[in-house]
C-alpha positions in Angstrom: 93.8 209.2 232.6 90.8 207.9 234.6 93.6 208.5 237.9 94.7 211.7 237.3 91.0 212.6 236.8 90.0 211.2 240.3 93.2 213.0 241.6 92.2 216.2 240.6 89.0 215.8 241.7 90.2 215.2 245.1 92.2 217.7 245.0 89.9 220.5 244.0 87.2 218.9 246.9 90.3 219.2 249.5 91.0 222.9 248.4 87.1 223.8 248.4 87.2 222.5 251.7 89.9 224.2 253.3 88.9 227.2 251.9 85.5 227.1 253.3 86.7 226.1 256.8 89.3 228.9 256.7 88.2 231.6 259.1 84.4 230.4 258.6 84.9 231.2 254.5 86.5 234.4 254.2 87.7 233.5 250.9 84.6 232.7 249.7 83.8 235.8 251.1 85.4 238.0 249.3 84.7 236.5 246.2 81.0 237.4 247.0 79.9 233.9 247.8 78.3 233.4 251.5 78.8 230.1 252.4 77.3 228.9 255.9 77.2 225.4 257.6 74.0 224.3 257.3 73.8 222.2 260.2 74.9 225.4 262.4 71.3 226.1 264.6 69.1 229.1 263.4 69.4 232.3 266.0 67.1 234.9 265.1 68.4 238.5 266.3 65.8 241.6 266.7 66.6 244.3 264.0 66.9 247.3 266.4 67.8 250.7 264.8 67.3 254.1 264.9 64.2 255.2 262.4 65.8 258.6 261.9 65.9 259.7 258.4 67.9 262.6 257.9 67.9 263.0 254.0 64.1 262.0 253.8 64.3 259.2 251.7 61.9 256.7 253.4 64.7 255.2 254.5 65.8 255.0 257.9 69.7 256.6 258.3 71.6 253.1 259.5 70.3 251.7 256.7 71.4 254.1 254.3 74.4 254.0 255.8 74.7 250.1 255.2 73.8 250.6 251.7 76.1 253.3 250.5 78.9 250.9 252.2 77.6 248.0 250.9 78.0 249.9 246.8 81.6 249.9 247.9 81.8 245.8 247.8 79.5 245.4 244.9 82.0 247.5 242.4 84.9 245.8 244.5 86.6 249.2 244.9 90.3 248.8 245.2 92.5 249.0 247.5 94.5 252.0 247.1 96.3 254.2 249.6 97.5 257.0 248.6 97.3 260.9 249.1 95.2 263.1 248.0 94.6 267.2 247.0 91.2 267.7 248.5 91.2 265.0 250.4 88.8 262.9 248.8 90.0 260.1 246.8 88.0 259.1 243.1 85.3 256.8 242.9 86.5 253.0 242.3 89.8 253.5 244.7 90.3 253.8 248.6 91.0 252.4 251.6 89.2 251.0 254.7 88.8 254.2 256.3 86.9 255.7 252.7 84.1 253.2 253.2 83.0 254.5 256.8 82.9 258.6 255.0 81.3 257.3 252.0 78.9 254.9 254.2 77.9 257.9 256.2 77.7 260.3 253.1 74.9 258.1 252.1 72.9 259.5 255.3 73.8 262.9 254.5 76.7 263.4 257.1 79.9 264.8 255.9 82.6 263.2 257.9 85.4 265.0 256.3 83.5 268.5 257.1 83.2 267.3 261.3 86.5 266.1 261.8 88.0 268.4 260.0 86.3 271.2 262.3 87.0 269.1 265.4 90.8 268.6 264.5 91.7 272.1 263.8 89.9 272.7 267.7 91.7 270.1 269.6 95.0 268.8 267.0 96.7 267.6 269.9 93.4 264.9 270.7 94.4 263.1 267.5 97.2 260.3 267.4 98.1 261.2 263.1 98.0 264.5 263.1 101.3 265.3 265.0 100.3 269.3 265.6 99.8 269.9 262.4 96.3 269.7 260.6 96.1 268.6 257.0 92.8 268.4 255.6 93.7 266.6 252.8 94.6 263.4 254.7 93.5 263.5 259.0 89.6 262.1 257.8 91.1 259.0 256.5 93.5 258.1 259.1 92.3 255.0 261.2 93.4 255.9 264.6 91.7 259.7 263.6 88.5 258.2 263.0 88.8 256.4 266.3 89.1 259.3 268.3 86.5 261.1 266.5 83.5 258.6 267.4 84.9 257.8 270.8 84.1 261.4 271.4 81.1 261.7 269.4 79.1 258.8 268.5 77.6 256.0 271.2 79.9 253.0 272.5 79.5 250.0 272.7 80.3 246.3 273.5 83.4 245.1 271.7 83.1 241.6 272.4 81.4 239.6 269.9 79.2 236.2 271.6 77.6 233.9 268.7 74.4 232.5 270.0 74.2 234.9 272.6 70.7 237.3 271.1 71.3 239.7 273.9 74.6 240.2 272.7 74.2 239.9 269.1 71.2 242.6 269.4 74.0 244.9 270.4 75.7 245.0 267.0 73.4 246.9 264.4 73.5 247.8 260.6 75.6 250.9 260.5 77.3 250.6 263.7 81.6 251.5 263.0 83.9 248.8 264.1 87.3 249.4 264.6 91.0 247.5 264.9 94.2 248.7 266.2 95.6 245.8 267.7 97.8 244.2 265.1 96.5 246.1 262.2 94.8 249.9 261.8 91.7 248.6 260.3 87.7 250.2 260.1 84.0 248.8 258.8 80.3 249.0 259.1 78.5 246.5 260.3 76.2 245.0 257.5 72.3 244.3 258.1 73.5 240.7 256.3 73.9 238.3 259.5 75.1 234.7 259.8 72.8 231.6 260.2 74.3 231.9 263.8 73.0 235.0 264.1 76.9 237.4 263.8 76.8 240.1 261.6 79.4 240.4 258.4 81.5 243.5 258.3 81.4 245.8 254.8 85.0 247.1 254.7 87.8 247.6 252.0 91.1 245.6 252.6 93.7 244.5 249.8 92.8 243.9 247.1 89.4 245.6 247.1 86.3 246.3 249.6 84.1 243.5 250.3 81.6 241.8 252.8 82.9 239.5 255.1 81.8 237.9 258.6 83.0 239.8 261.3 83.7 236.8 263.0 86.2 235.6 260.6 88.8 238.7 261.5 91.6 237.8 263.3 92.3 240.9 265.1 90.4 241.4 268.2 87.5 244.5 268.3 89.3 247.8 269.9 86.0 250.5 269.1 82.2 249.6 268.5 80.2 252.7 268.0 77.2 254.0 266.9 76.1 257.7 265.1 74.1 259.5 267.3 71.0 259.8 265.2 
C-alpha cells in the first residue's frame, strides 16, 4: 500500500511539473493560478498609459479597458461561436473577438457602432465581409478587427523581448494584440506582468476566457495596437 502511495505521489509531482513547465504554465493559467519561477530575476517595467478618461470615472481609459476584459476571465465566459440577431451575443458566452468590444465598451467606445460605419464605407477594405455588410456578424470577425485598428488605432512593435524594459515598456494595459498566423485569434494586454517583466494576455479561447502570459502563445504576434485616446 505504502508503494502505490509513493507511486502516486510521484506521479502527481511529475504531472504538476510538466504542467507548470508547459508553455511557462498555461494550464495553470487558465485555471486562475499564476505560477512564476521564482528564481527568474526581477525586471521592473514603467506603467506608461494614456490618463484620458472618457466616461469620467476617475479612472484612466486603458485601464478601464483592462478591467472590463479582465470581468470576462473572472466569470470564465464560454467559449461560444455562434451567430447572432443584433449582433451582440448574451452575457456569459463569446468568443475572442467579444472580449476586445466588451473591453473597450468599458471606456465608453462602441466598437460595433465604428466598424459598422467604417464597413458599410469601404466593404471591399475588409477580408470577412465578401461585399456584402452584415451587421449582425463583421464586428466579431478576427481578421475585421484587424483591419479596423490598423487603420485607426496606433501600431506598434510585434515582437515581444523578456528582460528587454525598453521593449517591454512598449506593450501597455489595453493595448489589442492580434494572431493570424496559424489561428485567427485577439486580446488585450492585461496591467498583470510576469516576474520577468512580459505582460499576460486577457482573451477568451476554448473552453472559456481567461488570463494567460502572452509569452506562452504559440502563434507568433501579427498586429499590436493601441486606441487613440
Amino acid at each position: 500500500m505504502k508503494r502505490v502511495l509513493r507511486f502516486l505521489l510521484v506521479v502527481c509531482i511529475g504531472v504538476a511539473a510538466a504542467a507548470f513547465l508547459y508553455r511557462d504554465g498555461l494550464f495553470f493559467d487558465y485555471l486562475g493560478l499564476h505560477l512564476e519561477n521564482p528564481f527568474a530575476p526581477t525586471v521592473r517595467v514603467p506603467a506608461v498609459y494614456s490618463p484620458a478618461d472618457r466616461n469620467e470615472n476617475g479612472v484612466a481609459d486603458p485601464l478601464d479597458i483592462v478591467a472590463a476584459a479582465r470581468e470576462e476571465a473572472v466569470r470564465r465566459t464560454i467559449y461560444r461561436s455562434k451567430y447572432y440577431a443584433g449582433g451582440y451575443p448574451p452575457a456569459g458566452e463569446g468568443v475572442c473577438t467579444d472580449v476586445v468590444w466588451r473591453a473597450l465598451k468599458g471606456a465608453d467606445i462602441s466598437l460595433k457602432e465604428l466598424m459598422d460605419a467604417d464597413i458599410a464605407a469601404n466593404p471591399e477594405l475588409y477580408p470577412r465581409v465578401g461585399g456584402s455588410p452584415d451587421p449582425n456578424i463583421d464586428f466579431r470577425r478576427v481578421p475585421n478587427q484587424h483591419v479596423f485598428f490598423r487603420r485607426f488605432a496606433e501600431t506598434l512593435t510585434t515582437k515581444l523581448l523578456p528582460g528587454d524594459i525598453a521593449n517591454l515598456q512598449q506593450w501597455q494595459p489595453g493595448d489589442i494584440v492580434v494572431f493570424l498566423e496559424g489561428c485567427q485569434h485577439i486580446g488585450i494586454i492585461s496591467d498583470k506582468r510576469t516576474q520577468d517583466g512580459t505582460p499576460y494576455l486577457i482573451h477568451n479561447n476554448p473552453p472559456f476566457a481567461s488570463e494567460v502570459k502572452l509569452k506562452s502563445l504559440a502563434a507568433p504576434v501579427t498586429g499590436h495596437y493601441r486606441w487613440k485616446y
